[in-house]
C-alpha positions in Angstrom: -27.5 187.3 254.0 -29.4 186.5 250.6 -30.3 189.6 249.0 -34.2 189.6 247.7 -33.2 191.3 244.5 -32.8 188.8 241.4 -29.8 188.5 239.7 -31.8 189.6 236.3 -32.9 193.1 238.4 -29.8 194.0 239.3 -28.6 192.9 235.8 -31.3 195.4 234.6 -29.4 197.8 237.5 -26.1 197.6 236.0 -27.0 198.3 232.0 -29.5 201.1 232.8 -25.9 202.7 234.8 -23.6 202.0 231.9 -26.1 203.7 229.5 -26.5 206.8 231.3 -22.4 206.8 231.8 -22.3 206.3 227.8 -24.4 209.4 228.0 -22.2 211.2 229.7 -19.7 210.4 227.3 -21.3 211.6 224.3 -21.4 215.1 225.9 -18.2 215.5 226.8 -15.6 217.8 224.3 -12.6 218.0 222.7 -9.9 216.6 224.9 -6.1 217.2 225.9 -3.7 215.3 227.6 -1.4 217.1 229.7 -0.9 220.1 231.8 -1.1 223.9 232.2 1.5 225.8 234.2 1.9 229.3 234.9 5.2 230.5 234.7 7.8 233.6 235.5 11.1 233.0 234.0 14.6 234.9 234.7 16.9 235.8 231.8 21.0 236.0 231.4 20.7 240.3 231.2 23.1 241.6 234.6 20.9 245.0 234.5 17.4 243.3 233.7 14.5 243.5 236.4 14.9 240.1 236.7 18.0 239.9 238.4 17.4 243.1 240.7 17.1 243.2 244.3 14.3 242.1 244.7 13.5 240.2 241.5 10.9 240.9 239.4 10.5 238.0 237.1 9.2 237.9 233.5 5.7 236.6 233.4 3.4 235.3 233.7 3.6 233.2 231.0 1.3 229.8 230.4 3.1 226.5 229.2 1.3 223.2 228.3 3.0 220.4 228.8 2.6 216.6 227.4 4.4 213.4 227.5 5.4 212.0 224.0 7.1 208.8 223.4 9.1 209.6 227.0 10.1 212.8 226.5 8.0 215.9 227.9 6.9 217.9 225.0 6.3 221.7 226.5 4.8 224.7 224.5 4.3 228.0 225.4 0.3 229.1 225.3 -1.2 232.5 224.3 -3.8 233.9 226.6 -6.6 233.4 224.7 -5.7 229.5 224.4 -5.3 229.4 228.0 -9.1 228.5 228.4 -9.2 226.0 225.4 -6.6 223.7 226.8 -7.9 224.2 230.2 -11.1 222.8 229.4 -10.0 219.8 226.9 -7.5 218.9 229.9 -10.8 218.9 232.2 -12.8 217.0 229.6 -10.1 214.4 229.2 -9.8 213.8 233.2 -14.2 213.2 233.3 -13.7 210.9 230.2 -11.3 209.1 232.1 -13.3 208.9 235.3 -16.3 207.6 232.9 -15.0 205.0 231.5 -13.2 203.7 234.7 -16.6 203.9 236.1 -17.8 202.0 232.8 -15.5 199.3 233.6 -16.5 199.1 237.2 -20.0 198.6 236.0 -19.3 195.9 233.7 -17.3 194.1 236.2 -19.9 194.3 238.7 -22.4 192.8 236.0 -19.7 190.0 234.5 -19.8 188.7 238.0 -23.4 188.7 238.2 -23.9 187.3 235.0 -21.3 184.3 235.3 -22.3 183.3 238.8 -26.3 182.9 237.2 -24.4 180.8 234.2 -22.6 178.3 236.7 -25.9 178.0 238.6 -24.2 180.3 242.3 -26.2 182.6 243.2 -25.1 186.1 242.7 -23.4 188.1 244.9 
């Protein structure tokens, strides 16, 4: 079944999506690739709390963590950075979704635009 929107129209669709997306873009942050964990760690001491019965870890303690070149590249966060990398990691996870969303879009319009060109109605 034909649908009764042109090809042009839901050209006209597709560009007015892709330029609010690129909007959403411009107002996203700083961004971090990676991730945050929170961790308790256990030391070598025999009479530390660590090793008691029951342990009592050390920590909490926050650790960001990033592949580089193949090789995980970890670094141990104060408290007050905690938030930062939290939110860049956020930011970088929307930018991703917005531009895969971007590509979908132009896909979506490529199709549209080289079926008008060979003269096939668009699907």
């Amino acid at each position: 079944m034909a649908s009764s929107i042109s090809i042009e129209d839901r050209v006209a669709h597709l560009r007015d999506e892709l330029e609010r997306l690129a909007a959403e873009l411009s107002g996203i942050g700083f961004t971090a690739a990676g991730s945050l964990v929170r961790r308790y760690t256990h030391c070598a001491s025999d009479g530390c709390r660590c090793n008691a019965d029951p342990p009592q870890p050390h920590g909490p303690y926050w650790q960001w963590s990033k592949a580089v070149d193949g090789k995980t590249v970890t670094k141990r966060l104060r408290e007050d950075q905690v938030p930062l990398y939290q939110e860049w990691i956020a930011n970088r996870r929307r930018l991703r979704r917005v531009v895969a969303q971007m590509a979908a879009v132009s896909e979506q319009a490529t199709r549209l635009l080289l079926s008008q060109a060979n003269g096939h109605p668009g699907n």
